[in-house]
N, C-alpha and C positions, 0 to 999 in steps of 0.2 A: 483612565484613558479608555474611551470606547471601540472596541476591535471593531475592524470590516466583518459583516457578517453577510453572505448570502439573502438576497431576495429570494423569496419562493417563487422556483418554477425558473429562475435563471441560472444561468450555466456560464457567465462572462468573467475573466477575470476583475480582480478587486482592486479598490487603490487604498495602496497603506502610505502616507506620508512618512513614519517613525519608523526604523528599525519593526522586524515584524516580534522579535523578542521586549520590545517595550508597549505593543498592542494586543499579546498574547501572551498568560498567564501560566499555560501548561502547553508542552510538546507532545505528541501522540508520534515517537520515531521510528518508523521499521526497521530493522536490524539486517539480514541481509539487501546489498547493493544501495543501502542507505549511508550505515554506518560504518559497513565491511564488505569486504566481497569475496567470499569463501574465506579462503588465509591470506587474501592480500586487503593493504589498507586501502581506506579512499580518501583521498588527497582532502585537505582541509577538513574532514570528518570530524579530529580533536579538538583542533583549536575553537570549532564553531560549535560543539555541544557543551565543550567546559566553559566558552563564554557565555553560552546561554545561560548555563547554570548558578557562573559568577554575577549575574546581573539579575539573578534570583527566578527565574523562568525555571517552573515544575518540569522534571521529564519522567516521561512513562515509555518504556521501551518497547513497543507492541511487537509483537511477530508472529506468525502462522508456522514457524517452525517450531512443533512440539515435543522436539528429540533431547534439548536442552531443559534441565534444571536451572531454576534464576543463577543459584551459586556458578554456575557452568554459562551462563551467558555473561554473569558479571568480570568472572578473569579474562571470559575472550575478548570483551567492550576495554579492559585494562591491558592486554598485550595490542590493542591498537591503539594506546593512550585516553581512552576516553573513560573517566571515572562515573562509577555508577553503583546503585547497590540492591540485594536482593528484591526489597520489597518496592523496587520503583517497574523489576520485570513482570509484564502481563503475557504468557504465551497460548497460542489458539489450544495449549492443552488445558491450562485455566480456564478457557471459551468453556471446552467440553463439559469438563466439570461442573463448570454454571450452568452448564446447558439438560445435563442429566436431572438436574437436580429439578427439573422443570416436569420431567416425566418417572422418575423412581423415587423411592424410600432413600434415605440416606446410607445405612447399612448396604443397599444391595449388590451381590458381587455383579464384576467387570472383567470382563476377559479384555487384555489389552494386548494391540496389534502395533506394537510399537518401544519404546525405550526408557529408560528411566526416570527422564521427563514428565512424560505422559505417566507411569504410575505412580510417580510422588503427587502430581499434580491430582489425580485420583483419590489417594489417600489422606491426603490432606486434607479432601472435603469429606471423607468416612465414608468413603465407598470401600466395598471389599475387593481387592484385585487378587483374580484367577489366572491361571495358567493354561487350564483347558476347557475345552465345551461339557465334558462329562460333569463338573461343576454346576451346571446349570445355571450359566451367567444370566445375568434379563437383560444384560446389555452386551456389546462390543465395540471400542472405545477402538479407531485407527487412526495414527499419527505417524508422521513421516520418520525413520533413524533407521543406520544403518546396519541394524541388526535384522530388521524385516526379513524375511525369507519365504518360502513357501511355505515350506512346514508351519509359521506362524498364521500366516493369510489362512491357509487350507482348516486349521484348528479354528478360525474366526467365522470362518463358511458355515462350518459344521452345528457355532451355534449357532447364527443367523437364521438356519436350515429350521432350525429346533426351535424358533419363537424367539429369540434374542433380537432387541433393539440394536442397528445398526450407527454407529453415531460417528461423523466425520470429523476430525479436530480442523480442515480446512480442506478446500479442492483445487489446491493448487496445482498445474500440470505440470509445471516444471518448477525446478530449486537451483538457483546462481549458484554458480562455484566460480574459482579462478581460471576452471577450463573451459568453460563455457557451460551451459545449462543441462544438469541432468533431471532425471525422472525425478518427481513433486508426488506430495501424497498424493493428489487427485490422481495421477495413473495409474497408484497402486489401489487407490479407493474404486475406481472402475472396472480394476480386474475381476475384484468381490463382487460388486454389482452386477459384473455380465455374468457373473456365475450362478448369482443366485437370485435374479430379477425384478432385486426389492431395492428403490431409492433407499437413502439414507438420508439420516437428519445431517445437518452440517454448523459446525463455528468456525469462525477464525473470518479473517474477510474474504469475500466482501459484504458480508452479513455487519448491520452496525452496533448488533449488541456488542462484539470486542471492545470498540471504541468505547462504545457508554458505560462498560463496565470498568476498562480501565481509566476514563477519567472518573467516575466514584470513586478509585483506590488512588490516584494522582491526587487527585481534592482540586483539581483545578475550577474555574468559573469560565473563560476563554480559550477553550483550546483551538488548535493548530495542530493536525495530522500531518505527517511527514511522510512520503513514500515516493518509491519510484515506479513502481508497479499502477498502471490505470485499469488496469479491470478488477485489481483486488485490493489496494492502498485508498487508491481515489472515488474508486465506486461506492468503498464503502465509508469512507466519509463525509462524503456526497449524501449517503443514505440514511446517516444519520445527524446531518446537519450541519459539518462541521469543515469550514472552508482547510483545504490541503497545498502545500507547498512539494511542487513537482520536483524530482531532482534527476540528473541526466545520468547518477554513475551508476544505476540497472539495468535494469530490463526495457523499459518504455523510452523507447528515442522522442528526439525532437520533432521527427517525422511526426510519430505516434501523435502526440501530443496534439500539430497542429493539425490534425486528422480528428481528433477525436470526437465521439459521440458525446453527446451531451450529458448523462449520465455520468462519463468519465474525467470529466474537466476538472483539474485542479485549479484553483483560486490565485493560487500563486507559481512565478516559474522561474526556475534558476538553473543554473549547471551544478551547484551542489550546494553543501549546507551552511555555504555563505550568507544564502540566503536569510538564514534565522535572524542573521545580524541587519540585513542591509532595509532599508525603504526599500516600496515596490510599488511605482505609478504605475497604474493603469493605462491599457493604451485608451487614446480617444478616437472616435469616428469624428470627420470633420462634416459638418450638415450643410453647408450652405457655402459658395463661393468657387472661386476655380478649383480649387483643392476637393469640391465637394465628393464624398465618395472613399478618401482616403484615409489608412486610419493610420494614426500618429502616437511613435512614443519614443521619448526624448527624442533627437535631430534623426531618429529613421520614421519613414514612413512608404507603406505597403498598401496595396490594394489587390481584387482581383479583377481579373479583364478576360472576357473569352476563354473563360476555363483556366487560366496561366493567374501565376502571382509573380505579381509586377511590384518591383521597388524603385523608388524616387531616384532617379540618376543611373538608375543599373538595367531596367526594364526589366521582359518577362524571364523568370530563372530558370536556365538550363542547364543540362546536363547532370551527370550523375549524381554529384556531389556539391555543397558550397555552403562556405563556412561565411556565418553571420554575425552579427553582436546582439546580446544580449537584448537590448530596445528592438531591434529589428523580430529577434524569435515572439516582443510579447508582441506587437503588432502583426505580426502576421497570424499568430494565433485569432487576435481579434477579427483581421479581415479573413480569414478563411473561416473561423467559427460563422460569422455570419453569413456568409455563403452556404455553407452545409445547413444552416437553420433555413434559410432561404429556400432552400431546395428539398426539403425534407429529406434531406441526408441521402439521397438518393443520386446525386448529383456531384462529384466532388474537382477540383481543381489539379492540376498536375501539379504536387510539389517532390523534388528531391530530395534526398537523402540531406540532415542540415548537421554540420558541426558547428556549434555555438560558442562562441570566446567569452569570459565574461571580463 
């Protein structure tokens, strides 16, 4: 079966007729606000990774969190029901590791700013992990876990200070929890940086080596990126070719979504990992006739008018909030994407805050 695959140079959603697990080969899933959300489940999460799995669709776990060891991502994916196993985990500390390997000796020590995660994942590829700068690391590996502290940052400074290669496992600014979002390595990566006024190298996304390295260890032919995050799930899938299935239980609302820059567009859109399973029509613009103008998908259809987005029978949408059906969020994606391409992005429509039923 041949998957929808992204035209060059556009940004529009895709139309899959088949379930999107019988058009794609391999899953690329992120792991927080995908598959979990800190310590709480997300609702249909289970049922829709182990059916993917039942129907023989590869999964590759990706994640930018580099605090966990696979063995340690695989019992938390199994206390929220979702079976999985060591070597199907790629995390943004694997990125680094690949990524070192690009500029040092194999042997060379690493001063790691970060968890166990991050220095198994180091050791694994025979890099030497250090404890302090007096070592004379040539590198400095920083990854996000809760052991981070000053005294480790300030030890990471010292060698950076001293010639040491800075290497980011991701820059994320923030990290989902079930309380809402705390500090992300990228805040503690930029503490280092205003400290000591040297960029860093970075992996994890939205870089798409992660992607291309984990589908090599997947062995897929078709993949299918999974995330909910748009400036680091979907940009960097985007960046490496690979059409992405948005999901509503993170970070990037529905707002987001119908907002977003082109760069950022996911391919596919859902409220969550139902998706894996269901078809997914494409909305269509209508070209010619009284309708012309409006874009339609299944019995909703949306347009923009004077700035406002306007739906068939409900007019222009007001007020704070308002909850849509699934056909309506991909249509309106469509008629606002083209408005924003219209306008050089420069120009955008009022839409509200959307909760989406599916």
């Amino acid at each position: 079966m041949t998957a929808p695959t992204p035209e060059p140079g556009t940004a529009a959603l895709l139309d899959c007729q088949c379930p999107l697990v019988q058009a794609y080969d391999a899953a690329l899933l992120d792991l927080d606000g995908v598959c979990f959300a800190g310590d709480a489940r997300v609702e249909y999460a289970a049922a829709s990774v182990n059916g993917a799995r039942e129907q023989g669709m590869r999964l590759s776990f990706v994640t930018n969190n580099a605090s966990r060891a696979p063995r340690t991502v695989v019992d938390k994916l199994g206390r929220n029901g979702i079976r999985a196993f060591p070597g199907e985990i790629f995390s943004a500390a694997m990125d680094a590791a690949a990524l070192l390997h690009e500029h040092l000796a194999e042997s060379s020590a690493v001063l790691v700013i970060g968890g166990e995660g991050l220095r198994d994942a180091l050791t694994d590829e025979g890099f030497e992990v250090v404890a302090s700068a007096d070592d004379e690391p040539a590198a400095v590996v920083q990854g996000w876990d809760p052991v981070v502290d000053w005294a480790m940052m300030s030890e990471g400074l010292y060698a950076i200070a001293n010639g040491a290669l800075h290497v980011a496992t991701n820059l994320d600014a923030t990290l989902p929890t079930e309380r809402g979002f705390a500090l992300g390595n990228g805040s503690l990566v930029a503490a280092i940086v205003n400290a000591s006024g040297r960029e860093p190298l970075a992996g994890g996304k939205p870089f798409p080596g992660i992607y291309e390295r984990a589908l090599a260890r997947a062995g897929g032919t078709r993949p299918l990126a999974v995330g909910d995050r748009l400036n680091t799930d979907h940009v960097g899938a985007r960046a490496a070719g690979i059409p992405g299935l948005h999901v509503l239980t993170g970070v990037s609302t529905a707002r987001d979504v119908v907002l977003a820059r082109p760069e950022e567009r996911p391919a596919y859109l859902h409220t969550d990992l139902r998706g894996l399973l269901e078809p997914h029509p494409a909305p269509v613009r209508v070209r010619s006739g009284a309708d012309a103008g409006w874009w339609t998908a299944g019995s909703a259809h949306c347009r923009v008018h004077d700035d406002a987005v306007v739906l068939d029978g409900a007019g222009p949408l007001t007020g704070q909030e308002v909850e849509i059906t699934l056909d309506t969020y991909r249509a309106m994606a469509g008629a606002v994407w083209e408005y924003l391409d219209e306008h050089g992005g420069n120009r955008a429509p009022t839409v509200p805050d959307l909760r989406v039923r599916a």
